[in-house]
BALOBA-1460 file (C-alpha; in Angstrom, 3 decimals):
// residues 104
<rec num="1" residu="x" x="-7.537" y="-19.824" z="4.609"/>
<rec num="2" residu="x" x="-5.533" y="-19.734" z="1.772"/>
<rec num="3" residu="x" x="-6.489" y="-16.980" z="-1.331"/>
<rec num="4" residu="x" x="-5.335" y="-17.530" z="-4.684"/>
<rec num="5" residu="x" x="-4.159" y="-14.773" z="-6.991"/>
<rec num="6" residu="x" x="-2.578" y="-16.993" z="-9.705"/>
<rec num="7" residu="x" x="-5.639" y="-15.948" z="-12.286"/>
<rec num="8" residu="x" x="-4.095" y="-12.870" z="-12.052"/>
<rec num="9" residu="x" x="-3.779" y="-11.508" z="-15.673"/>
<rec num="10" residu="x" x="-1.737" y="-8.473" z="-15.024"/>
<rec num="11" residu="x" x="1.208" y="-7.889" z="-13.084"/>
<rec num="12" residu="x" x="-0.846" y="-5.523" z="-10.366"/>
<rec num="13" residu="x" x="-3.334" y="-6.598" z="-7.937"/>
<rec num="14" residu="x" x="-6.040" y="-4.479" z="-7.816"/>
<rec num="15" residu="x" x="-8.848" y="-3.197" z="-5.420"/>
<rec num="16" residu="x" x="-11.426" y="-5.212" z="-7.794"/>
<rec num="17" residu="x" x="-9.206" y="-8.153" z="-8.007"/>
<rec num="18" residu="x" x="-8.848" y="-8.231" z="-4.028"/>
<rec num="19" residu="x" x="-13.062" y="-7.733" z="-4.106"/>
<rec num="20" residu="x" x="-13.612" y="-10.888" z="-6.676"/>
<rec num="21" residu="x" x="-11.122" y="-12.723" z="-4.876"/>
<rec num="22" residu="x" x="-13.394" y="-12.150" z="-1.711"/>
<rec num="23" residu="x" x="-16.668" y="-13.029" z="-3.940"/>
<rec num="24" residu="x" x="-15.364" y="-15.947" z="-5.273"/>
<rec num="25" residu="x" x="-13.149" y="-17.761" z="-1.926"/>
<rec num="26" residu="x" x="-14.751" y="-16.066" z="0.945"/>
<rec num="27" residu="x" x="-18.550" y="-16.272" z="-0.348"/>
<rec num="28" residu="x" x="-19.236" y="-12.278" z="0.354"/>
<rec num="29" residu="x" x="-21.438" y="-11.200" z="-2.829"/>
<rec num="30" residu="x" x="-20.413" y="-8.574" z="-4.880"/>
<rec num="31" residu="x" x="-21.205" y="-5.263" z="-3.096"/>
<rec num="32" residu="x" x="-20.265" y="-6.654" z="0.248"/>
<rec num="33" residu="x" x="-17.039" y="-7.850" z="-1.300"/>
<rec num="34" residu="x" x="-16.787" y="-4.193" z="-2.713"/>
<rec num="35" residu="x" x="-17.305" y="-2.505" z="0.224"/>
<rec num="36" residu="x" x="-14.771" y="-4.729" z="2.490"/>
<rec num="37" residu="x" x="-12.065" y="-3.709" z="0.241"/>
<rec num="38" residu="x" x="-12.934" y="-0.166" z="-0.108"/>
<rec num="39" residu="x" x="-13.595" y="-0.261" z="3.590"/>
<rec num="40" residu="x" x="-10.143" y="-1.706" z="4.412"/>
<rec num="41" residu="x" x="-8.165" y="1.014" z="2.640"/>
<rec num="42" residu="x" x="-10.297" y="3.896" z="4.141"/>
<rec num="43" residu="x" x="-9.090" y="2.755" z="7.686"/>
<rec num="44" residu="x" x="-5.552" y="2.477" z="6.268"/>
<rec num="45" residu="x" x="-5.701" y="5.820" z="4.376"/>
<rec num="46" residu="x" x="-7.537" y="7.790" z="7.083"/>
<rec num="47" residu="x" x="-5.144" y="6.512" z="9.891"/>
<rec num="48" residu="x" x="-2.303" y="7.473" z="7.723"/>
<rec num="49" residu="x" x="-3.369" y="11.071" z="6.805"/>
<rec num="50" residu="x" x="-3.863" y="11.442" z="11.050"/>
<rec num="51" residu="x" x="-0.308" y="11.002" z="11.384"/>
<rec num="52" residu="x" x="-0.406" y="7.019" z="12.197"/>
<rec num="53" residu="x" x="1.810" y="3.978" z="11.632"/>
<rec num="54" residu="x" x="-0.081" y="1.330" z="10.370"/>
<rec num="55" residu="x" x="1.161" y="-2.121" z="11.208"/>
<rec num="56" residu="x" x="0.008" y="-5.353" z="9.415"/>
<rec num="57" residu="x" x="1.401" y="-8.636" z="11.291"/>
<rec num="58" residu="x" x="3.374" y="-10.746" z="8.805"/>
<rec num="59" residu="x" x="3.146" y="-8.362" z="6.165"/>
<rec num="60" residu="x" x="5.267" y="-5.000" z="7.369"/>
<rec num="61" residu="x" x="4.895" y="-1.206" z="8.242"/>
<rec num="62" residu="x" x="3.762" y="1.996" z="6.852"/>
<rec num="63" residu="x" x="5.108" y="4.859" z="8.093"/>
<rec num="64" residu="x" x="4.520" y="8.691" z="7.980"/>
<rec num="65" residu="x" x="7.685" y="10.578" z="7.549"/>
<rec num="66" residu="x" x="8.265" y="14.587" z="7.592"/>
<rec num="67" residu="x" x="10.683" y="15.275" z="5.365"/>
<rec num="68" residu="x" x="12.513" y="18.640" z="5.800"/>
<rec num="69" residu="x" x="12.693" y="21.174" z="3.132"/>
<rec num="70" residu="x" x="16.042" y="21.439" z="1.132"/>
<rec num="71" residu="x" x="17.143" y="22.773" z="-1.860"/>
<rec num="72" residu="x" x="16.863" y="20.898" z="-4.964"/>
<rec num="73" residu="x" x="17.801" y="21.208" z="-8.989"/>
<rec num="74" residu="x" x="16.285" y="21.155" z="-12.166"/>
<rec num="75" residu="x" x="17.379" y="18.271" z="-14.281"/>
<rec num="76" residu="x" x="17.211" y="20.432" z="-17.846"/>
<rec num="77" residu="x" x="18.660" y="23.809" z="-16.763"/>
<rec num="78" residu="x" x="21.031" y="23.244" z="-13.325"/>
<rec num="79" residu="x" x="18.943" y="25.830" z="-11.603"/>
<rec num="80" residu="x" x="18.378" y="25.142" z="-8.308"/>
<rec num="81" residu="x" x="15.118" y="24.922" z="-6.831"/>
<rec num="82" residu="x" x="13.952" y="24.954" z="-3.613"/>
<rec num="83" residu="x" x="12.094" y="21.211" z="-2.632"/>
<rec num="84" residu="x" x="9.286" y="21.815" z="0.164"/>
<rec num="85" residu="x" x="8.890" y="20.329" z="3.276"/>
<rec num="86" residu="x" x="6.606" y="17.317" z="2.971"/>
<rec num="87" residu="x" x="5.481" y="14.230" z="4.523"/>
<rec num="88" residu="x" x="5.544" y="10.909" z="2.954"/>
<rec num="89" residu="x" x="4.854" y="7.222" z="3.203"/>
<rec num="90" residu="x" x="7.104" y="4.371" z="3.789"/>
<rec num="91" residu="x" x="6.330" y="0.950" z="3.736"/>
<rec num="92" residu="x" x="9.103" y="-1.099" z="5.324"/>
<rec num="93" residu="x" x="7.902" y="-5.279" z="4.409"/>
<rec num="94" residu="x" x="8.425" y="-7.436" z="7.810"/>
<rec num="95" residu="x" x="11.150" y="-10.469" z="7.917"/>
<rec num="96" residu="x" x="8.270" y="-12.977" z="7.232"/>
<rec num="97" residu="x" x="7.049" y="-11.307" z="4.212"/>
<rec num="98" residu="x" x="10.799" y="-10.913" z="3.039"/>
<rec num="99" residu="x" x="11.220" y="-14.676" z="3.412"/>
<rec num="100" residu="x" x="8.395" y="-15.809" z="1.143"/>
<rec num="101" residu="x" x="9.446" y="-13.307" z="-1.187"/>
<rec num="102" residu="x" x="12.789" y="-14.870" z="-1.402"/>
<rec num="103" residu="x" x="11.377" y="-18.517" z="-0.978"/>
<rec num="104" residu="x" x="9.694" y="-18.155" z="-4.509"/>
């Protein structure tokens, strides 16, 4: 099945969007539509925040990555400032998903 997002009227896609998009192709009402998107980004957030890759076929990769501490500077006065150690996401897109991109 195919979804649509050309009614799109701003240049983000949204959690709302993704739920009308489900109300409106799919036939889910409202607060089942809702709750499918909201439900879908708790599994990706909470698998993410335990230190799991997530991996979407034909779409690409997020990642958790520690990055070590090192020092840093201040922009406006040149002091230098120490940058904690932190961990962060990466989302890598996968060869198909690069392909449409560049298709269009």
């Amino acid at each position: 099945m195919e979804l649509s997002v050309q009614t799109l009227e701003t240049p983000a896609l949204t959690k709302a969007h993704l739920a009308d998009i489900l109300f409106d192709q799919i036939g889910l009402n409202k607060r089942e539509s809702k709750d499918m998107v909201d439900a879908f980004f708790d599994l990706v957030s909470d698998s993410l925040v335990e230190g799991n890759d997530v991996k979407i076929s034909s779409f690409g990769n997020f990642q958790i990555r520690t990055k070590a501490q090192r020092p840093g500077r201040n922009p406006r006065t040149g002091e230098e400032v120490p940058i904690k150690a932190r961990r962060v996401v990466t989302f890598h897109a996968s060869l198909k998903l690069k392909e449409q991109i560049q298709r269009s």
